[in-house]
C-alpha positions, 0 to 999 in steps of 0.5 A, a space after each residue: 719232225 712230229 710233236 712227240 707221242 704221248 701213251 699213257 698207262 692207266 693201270 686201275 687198281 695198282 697199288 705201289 707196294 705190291 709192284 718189285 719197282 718199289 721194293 715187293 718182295 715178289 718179282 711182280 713188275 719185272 719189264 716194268 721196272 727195267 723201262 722205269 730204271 730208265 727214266 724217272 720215278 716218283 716214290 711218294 705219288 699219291 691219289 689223294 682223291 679216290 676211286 677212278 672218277 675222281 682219280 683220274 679226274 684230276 689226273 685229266 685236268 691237272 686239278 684238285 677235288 675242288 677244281 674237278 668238283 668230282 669225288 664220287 665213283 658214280 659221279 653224276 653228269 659230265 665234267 664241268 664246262 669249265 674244265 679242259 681234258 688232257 685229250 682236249 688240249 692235245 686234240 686242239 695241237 693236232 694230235 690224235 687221241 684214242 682212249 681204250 677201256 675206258 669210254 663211258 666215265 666222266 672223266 674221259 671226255 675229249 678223245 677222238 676215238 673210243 676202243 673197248 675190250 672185255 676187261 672184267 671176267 668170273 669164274 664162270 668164265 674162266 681165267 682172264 686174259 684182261 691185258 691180252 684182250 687190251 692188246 688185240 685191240 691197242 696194237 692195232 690202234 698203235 700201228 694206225 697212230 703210227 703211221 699217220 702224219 699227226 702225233 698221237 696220244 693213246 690211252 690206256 686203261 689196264 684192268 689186271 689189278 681190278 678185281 676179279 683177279 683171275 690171271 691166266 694159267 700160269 700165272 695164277 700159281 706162280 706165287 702160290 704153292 700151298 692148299 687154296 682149300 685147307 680146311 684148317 685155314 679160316 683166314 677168309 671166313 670174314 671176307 665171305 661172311 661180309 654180306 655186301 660183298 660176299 655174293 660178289 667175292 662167291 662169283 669168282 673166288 674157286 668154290 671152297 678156298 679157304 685161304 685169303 693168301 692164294 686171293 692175294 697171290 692171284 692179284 700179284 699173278 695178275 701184276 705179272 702178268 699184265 707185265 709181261 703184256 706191257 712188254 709185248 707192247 713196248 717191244 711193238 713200240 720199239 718195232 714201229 721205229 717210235 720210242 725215241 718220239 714217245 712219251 710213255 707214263 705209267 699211273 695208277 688212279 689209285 691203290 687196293 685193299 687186299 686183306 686190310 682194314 676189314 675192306 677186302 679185295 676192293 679200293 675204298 678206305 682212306 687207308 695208304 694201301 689205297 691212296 699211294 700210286 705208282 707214278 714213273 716217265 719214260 721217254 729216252 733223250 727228253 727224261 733223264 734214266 735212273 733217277 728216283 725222287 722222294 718228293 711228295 706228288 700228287 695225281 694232279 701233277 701229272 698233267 702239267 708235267 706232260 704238257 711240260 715234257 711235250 713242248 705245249 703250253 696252255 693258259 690254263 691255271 692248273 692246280 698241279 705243277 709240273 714234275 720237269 724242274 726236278 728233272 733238271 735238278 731244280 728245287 721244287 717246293 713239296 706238298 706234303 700235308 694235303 686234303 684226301 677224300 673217298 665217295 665209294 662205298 662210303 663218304 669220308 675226308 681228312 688230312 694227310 701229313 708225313 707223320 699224321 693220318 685224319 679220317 673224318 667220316 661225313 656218314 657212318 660207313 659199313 665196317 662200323 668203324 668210328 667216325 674219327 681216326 688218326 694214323 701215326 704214320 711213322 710208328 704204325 705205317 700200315 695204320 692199324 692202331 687208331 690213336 685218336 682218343 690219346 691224341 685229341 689235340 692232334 685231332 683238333 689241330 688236323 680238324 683245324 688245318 682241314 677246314 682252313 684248307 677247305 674254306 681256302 679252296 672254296 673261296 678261289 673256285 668259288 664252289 662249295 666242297 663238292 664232298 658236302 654237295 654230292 650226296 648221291 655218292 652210292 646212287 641210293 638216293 638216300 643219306 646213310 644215318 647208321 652202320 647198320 643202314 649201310 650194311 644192310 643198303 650198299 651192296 655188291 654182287 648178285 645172290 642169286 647169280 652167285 648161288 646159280 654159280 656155285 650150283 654149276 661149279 658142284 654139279 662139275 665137281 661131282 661130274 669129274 669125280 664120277 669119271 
């Protein structure tokens, strides 16, 4: 018998809570949750280092931040020679891998084949079929995987809940009924006067929309939607006769800000909205159905618990541990105090405990917020209210337990904290000294594509109104 398949689904951009599979109180991920209330699934997975570079980073090589030595997005050159992918180690055990929709990035490295699809869109464009457009070109890949004699692993990396969120019709109205347009509602007058992003939110939110909840009701639309083509790839799965022999794991390399913490539609902010993921496993047989765990995990994890699922075994000395003794009702010792970082579009780090949240920033960010802040995560679980200044021994204590964390790790990689090496992180080559540097450096978007775009869209208007 083969080696079982491995499909991995990469789904940028997913945070948690807006999923039905951890409580939403939209239906968003119906054919999701019905697959993961067969297998297993992970309530407190987190992606301590965001966004995609690093997130998947670690969620390829079974390592922390110090051990990819990867926390920016524009990570700059490839990963570390001392560092073996997922890909690589399946590729050495005869398998064929391909990864699709994401060649390009660091992180992805070691894959046998690399497909594309058009996974982006704007409003010019029209509404975007991202998931119908991975599907053309996965299934194929599915069907050729299939019937080789090797076993196979096939990545995927969903774009639905990346922004733009432009979900095809009808989906885009399916948790929306009120008055994108009202005049009255002023909720996304902040958003658009955010001049690092205004030009890009004008390239594809609908000309005139006034309202920050038809926004968020098209990235929910487009949860649903994305799950509905899942279901028609899992459906050809069950139709090529493979799903008994395949392995199939669902993750997120990190969350999104929709209108919170002033850091709208975007993934940046060390906020839990970005850093909690989704994480289940499915495999009939081999995972056992209908269990949910509590446990702290982490993006690291997910390496060495596949690897354990497969049957393979490496010498690799991972900083992640595998998931499978929880599985077989083992105790498995939790981390649930941990080092977090971001290099998006600003630089900051900190330390997460189940009842505290520290953010450091290391440069002034561009929301002019302070450069320490501090969460209680079990009074104020969405983190809106900075207690920092009434707690400054908590502080201190947080401050303490991060850097011991930190000198720990760079005495056994033998590295310096890549967060205090990358300093290149924005690809501005230069380091940010104030708020207002940033704001006026670090942008998003095209004025004049944006301007070129809402000219286009009032000269259709104008046309539909004179027939």
């Amino acid at each position: 018998m083969k080696k079982p398949n491995l499909i991995l689904f990469g789904i940028d951009s997913l945070r948690a809570d807006h999923m039905s599979l951890y409580g939403y109180h939209r239906l968003t991920t119906p054919h999701m949750d019905k697959l993961a209330a067969a297998g297993c699934v992970f309530e407190n997975a987190f992606s301590p280092s965001i966004p995609t570079t690093p997130g998947y980073a670690s969620m390829f090589t079974g390592m922390d931040c110090f051990g990819t030595d990867v926390v920016a997005l524009r990570h700059e050159g490839g990963l570390g020679s001392h560092l073996k992918t997922l890909a690589e180690v399946l590729g050495d055990e005869g398998y064929n891998t391909t990864c699709v929709g994401f060649s390009g990035n660091p992180a992805s490295r070691g894959f046998q084949n690399y497909i594309d699809f058009p996974g982006w869109g704007s409003w010019e464009e029209g509404r975007s079929p991202k998931a119908e457009n991975l599907n053309k070109v996965a299934i194929p890949e599915l069907k050729r995987l299939a019937g080789e004699q090797k076993p196979f692993f096939l990545f995927l990396r969903h774009m639905d809940p990346h922004s733009p969120y432009l979900p095809p019709y009808p989906f885009e109205r399916i948790f929306y009924g009120g008055d994108e347009f009202d005049p009255n509602n002023r909720s996304l007058e902040p958003v658009m006067s955010f001049k690092p992003f205004r030009d890009y939110f004008a390239s594809w939110f609908p000309l005139g929309c006034t309202d920050k909840d038809y926004i968020i009701a098209q990235y929910d639309g487009a949860l649903a939607y994305m799950d509905v083509c899942i279901a028609n790839f899992i459906a050809v799965v069950r139709a090529l006769g493979i799903e008994e022999n395949t392995l199939m794991v669902f993750v997120s390399d990190h969350g999104e800000t929709l209108y919170d913490h002033e850091c709208w539609f975007d993934h940046h902010g060390l906020y839990d909205c970005t850093l909690h993921i989704p994480l289940f496993f499915y495999m009939p047989g081999k995972v056992p159905a209908g269990r949910r765990y509590k446990d702290y995990v982490h993006m690291k994890d997910v390496m060495p618990t596949i690897l354990d699922l497969l049957g393979i075994k490496t010498d690799i000395q991972f900083d992640g541990r595998s998931l499978v003794p929880l599985f077989e009702g083992k105790p498995r010792e939790q981390e649930p105090e941990y080092y977090i970082t971001e290099a998006t579009w600003m630089r900051k780090h900190g330390w997460r405990t189940p009842e505290w949240k520290y953010i450091h920033a290391l440069e002034p960010d561009f929301h002019f917020k302070p450069k320490i802040e501090l969460y209680n995560l079990l009074k104020d679980p969405e983190e809106n209210h900075n207690v920092a200044d009434e707690n400054p021994e908590v502080v201190r204590m947080l401050e303490k337990r991060m850097q011991n964390w930190i000198a720990k790790r760079e005495r056994e990689t033998g590295r310096t904290n890549p967060m205090y090496t990358n300093l290149n992180w924005h690809g501005k080559g230069v380091q940010i000294k104030s708020s207002k540097q940033a704001y006026n450096l670090l942008y998003l978007g095209s004025p004049k594509t944006a301007q070129a775009l809402q000219a286009r869209e009032l000269q259709r208007q104008r046309g539909q109104k004179e027939l």
